[in-house]
N, C-alpha and C positions, 0 to 999 in steps of 0.2 A: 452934292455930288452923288448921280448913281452907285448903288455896291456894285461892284464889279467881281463876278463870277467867274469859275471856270468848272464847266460842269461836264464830269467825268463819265462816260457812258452815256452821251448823248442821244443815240436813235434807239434805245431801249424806251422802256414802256413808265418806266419813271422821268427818264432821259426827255422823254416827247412830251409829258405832262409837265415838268419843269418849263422849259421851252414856252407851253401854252400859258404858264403862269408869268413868267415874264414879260409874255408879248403883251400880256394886260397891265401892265406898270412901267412902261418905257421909261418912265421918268425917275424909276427908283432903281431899277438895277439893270447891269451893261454886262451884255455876255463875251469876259476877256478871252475864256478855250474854249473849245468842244472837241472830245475826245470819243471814238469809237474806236473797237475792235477790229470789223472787218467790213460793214456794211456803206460802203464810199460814197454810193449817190445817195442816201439821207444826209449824210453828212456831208457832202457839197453843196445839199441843198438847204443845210440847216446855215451853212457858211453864209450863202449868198445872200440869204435873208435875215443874219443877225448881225455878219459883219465882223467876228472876231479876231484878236489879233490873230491865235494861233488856233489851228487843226493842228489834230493827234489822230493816225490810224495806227492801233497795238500792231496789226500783222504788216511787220516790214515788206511784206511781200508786194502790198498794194501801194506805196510810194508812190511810185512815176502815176499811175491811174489816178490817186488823187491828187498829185500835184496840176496833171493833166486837168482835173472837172473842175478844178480851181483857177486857172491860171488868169482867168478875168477878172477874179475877185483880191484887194490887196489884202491876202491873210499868210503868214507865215505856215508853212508843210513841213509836219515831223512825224515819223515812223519810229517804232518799239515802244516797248515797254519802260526800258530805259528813258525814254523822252515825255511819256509820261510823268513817270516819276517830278521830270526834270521842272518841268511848265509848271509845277502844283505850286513850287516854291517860288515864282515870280513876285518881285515886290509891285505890282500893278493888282496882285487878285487879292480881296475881302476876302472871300468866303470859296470854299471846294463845296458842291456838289456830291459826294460819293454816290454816287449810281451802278458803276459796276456790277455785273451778277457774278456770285460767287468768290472763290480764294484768290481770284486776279483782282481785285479791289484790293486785299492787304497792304502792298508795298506801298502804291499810288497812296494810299490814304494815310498810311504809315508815312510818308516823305513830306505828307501834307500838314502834318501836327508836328513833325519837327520844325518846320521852316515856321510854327504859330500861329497857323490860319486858323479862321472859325469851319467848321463841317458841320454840313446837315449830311447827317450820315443817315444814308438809305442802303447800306449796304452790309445788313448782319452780319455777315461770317467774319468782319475785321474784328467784332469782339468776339464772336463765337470761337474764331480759331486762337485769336491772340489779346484778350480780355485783361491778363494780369497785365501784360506788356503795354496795351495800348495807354491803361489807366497812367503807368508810372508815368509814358510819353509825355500825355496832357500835363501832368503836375509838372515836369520839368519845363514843359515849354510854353507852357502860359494859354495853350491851345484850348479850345473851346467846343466840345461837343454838342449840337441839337438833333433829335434822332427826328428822321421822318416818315418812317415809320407809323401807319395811325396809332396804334396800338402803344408803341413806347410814345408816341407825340401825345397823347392821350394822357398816359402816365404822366410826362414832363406839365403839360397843363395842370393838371389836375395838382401837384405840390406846389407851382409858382402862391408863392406865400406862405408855406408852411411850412422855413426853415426850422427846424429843432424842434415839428408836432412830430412824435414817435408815431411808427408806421407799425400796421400789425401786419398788413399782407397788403398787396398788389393782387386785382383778379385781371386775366388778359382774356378778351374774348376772342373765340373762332367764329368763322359761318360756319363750320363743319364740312365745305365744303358742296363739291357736286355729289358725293354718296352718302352724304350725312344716311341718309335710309338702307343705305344696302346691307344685304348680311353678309356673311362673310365668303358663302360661294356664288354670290352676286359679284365680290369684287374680284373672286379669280380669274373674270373672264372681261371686266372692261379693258375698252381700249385707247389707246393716246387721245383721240377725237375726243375722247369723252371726258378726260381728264382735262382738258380744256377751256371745257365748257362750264368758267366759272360763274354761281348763279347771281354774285354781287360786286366782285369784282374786274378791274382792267389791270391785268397784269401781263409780264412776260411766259413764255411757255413753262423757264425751269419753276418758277416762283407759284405757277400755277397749280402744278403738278406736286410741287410742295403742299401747297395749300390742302389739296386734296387727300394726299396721304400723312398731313397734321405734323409732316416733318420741319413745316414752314414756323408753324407755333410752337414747336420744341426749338428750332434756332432764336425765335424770340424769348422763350423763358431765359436759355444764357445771355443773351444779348443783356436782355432787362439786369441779370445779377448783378451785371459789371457796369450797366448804366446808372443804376439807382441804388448799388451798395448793399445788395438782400442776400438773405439765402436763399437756397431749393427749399426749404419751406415754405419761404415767406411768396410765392410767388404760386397762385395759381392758373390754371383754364378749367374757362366755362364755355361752353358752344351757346353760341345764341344769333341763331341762324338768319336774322334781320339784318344784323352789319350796321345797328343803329348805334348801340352802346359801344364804344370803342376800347376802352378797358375801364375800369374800377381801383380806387384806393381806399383801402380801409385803414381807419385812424384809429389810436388804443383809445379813444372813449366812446368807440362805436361808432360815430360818423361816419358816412360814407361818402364819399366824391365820384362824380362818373362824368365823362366828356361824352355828349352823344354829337351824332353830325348824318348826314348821307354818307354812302359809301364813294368818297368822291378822293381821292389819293390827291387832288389840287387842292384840298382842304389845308391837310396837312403839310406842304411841299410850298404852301405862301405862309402857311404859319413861322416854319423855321427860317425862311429867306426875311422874313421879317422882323423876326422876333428882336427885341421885347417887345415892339409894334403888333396892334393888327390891324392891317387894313382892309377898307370898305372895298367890297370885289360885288360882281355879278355873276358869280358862281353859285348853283342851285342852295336851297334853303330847306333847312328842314321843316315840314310841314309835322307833328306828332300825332295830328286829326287821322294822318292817312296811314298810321301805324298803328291802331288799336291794339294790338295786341303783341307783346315784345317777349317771346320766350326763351326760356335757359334750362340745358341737360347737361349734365357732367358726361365728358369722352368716353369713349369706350377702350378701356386699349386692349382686349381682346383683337378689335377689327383692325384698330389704328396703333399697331405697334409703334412707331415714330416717336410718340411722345415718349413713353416711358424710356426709351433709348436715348433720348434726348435729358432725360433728368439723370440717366444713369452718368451720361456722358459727363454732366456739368458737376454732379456730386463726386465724380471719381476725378475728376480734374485734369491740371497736365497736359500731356498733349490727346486725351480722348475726348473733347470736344472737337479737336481738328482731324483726327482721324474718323469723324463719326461725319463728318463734314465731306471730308474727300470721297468715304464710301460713297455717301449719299450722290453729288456730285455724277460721279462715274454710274451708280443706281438710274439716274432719272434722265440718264443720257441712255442706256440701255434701252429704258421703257421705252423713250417717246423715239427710239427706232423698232422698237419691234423685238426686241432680242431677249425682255423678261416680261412677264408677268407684273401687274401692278403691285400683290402681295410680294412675290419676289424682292421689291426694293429693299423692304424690311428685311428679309434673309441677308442680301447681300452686305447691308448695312451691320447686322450683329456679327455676323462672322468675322468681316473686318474689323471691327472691335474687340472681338476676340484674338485673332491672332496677328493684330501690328504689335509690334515693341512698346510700353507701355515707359513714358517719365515725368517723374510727379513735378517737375521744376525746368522744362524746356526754354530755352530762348530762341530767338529768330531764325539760328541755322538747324536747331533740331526740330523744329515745326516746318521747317520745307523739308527737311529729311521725312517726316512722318507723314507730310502730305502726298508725296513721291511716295512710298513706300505703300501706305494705304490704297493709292490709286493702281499700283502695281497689281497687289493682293485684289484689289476687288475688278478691275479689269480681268483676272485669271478666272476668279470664281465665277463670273459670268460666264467667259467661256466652257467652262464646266459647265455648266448651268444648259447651255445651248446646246451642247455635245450629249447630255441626255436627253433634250427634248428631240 
């Protein structure tokens, strides 16, 4: 029997590469939902050509419009958020997809590990904002985590076998992005176009613009703590601008492990839909003839504040990984209209972490209070921000 999916955040940029990875295994896995936010005709059009039982649009608003681009096709139409949640829990679906960008992935993914599905979790901020939380979930429910993520897919490779070899550190590589070179009044003046313009990866806007300003490899070092059990020690970055090496493990007798690949996110995204399997695909191959030369620089966080806010957030714990999440969040929605400065994100983002309410032991309703609350705070500061420019 096909595994039967349902993959959340469908016409996203993990969403469409998923999709492509399917459509090369018809025989292994059946796509039971597809769920988007608000974009209707990919996702009527992802309908008519996979066949699912059920379509999810989050914004209630678009209902009739998509029940409308579907009405040819025999697929069950369901609006909000709430019905998300709801489809995750169907006894017909194997495995969740988490795709979602951002703190609207939490619930859906949260609903998804109660009701015992497996997750290829593509969707950081569910541990970044709720990491103690997520972990107790899993243990209770038998639920099963595969990150797809290259970078933690990477990390998860590279231990398969090595229960109970002591770890001394995890390294996570960056490409450094599109300014790896720039100095620091070089980055006062870029603008969204250019932040875009990733040089080895296919990703979504906000994800890009993460990448860029290194705030994308600060949600993965939390991510990795709660996925692999480490500390903020134990967990570093290296920029290593090829996107060949995907991360690194280091073992206490020196050994090292490293997963290398193309920069190909379908790499990783048939790894976990398969996993413990790998299957034989036609997806590009690494050639290492045409990479002579594979370099590595430690960050700068002079230029790229992000990261170090990003280990402050994880070390101080609580709820200031999600409030460092929301600023950012509401930061890189400014940028990519126009309204800050690329450095500015970083402002936006400490300040909000400075003055939201700070608790060292949150649960599920005081991590939506924090996330509201920080998005409020850094919403305001913008506009300050805008009112002196």
């Amino acid at each position: 029997m096909p595994q039967r999916i349902a993959l959340l955040g469908s016409t996203g940029s993990i969403g469409t590469q998923t999709l492509d990875v399917i459509s090369r295994f018809p025989g292994e896995f059946k796509v039971e939902v597809l769920t988007a936010g608000n974009n209707i005709r990919l996702l009527a059009q992802q309908a008519a050509k996979f066949l699912p039982d059920s379509v999810v649009i989050g914004n209630s608003i678009h209902y009739h419009q998509l029940k409308e681009a579907v009405r040819d096709i025999p697929v069950k139409v369901y609006a909000g958020d709430d019905a998300i949640e709801q489809v995750v829990r169907g006894s017909t679906i194997d495995m969740v997809v988490a795709a979602m960008v951002g703190y609207s992935g939490l619930k859906p993914t949260i609903s998804a590990i109660r009701a015992g599905k497996k997750i290829a979790l593509a969707n950081k901020e569910t541990l970044v904002v709720a990491g103690e939380i997520i972990k107790k979930l899993v243990k209770e429910s038998g639920s099963k985590i595969i990150p797809v993520d290259s970078e933690h897919s990477a990390i998860f490779q590279c231990l398969a076998g090595e229960s109970g070899n002591p770890i001394e550190k995890i390294t996570l590589t960056a490409s450094g992005g599109p300014f790896l070179n720039f100095t620091e009044e070089m980055l006062k003046t870029v603008k969204p176009h250019e932040a875009l313009k990733h040089p080895n990866w296919e990703m979504g806007n906000k994800v890009t613009v993460d990448s860029a300003s290194l705030m994308n490899k600060g949600l993965e070092v939390i991510e990795a703590r709660w996925l692999f059990d480490l500390t903020p020690e134990q967990i570093k970055v290296i920029i290593h601008p090829q996107s060949i090496i995907h991360s690194l493990v280091h073992f206490a007798d020196g050994s090292v492990k490293a997963q290398l690949g193309l920069p190909d996110m379908r790499v990783p995204i048939l790894y976990a839909l398969s996993y413990p399997d790998r299957y034989s695909s036609d997806l590009p191959k690494l050639d290492l003839s045409l990479y002579p030369a594979l370099n590595f620089t430690e960050p700068d966080p002079s230029r790229f504040r992000n990261l170090a806010l990003a280990y402050h957030a994880l070390r101080q714990g609580g709820n200031m990984p999600c409030i460092m999440n929301a600023a950012n969040e509401v930061a890189v929605s400014a940028f990519l209209s126009g309204k800050i400065g690329f450095l500015q994100m970083s402002d936006v983002v400490e300040f909000v972490m400075e003055k939201t309410e700070y608790f060292a032991s949150p649960g599920l309703g005081f991590l939506e209070t924090s996330n509201t609350r920080a998005r409020t705070i850094a919403q305001n500061y913008i506009n300050e921000l805008c009112k002196k420019s």
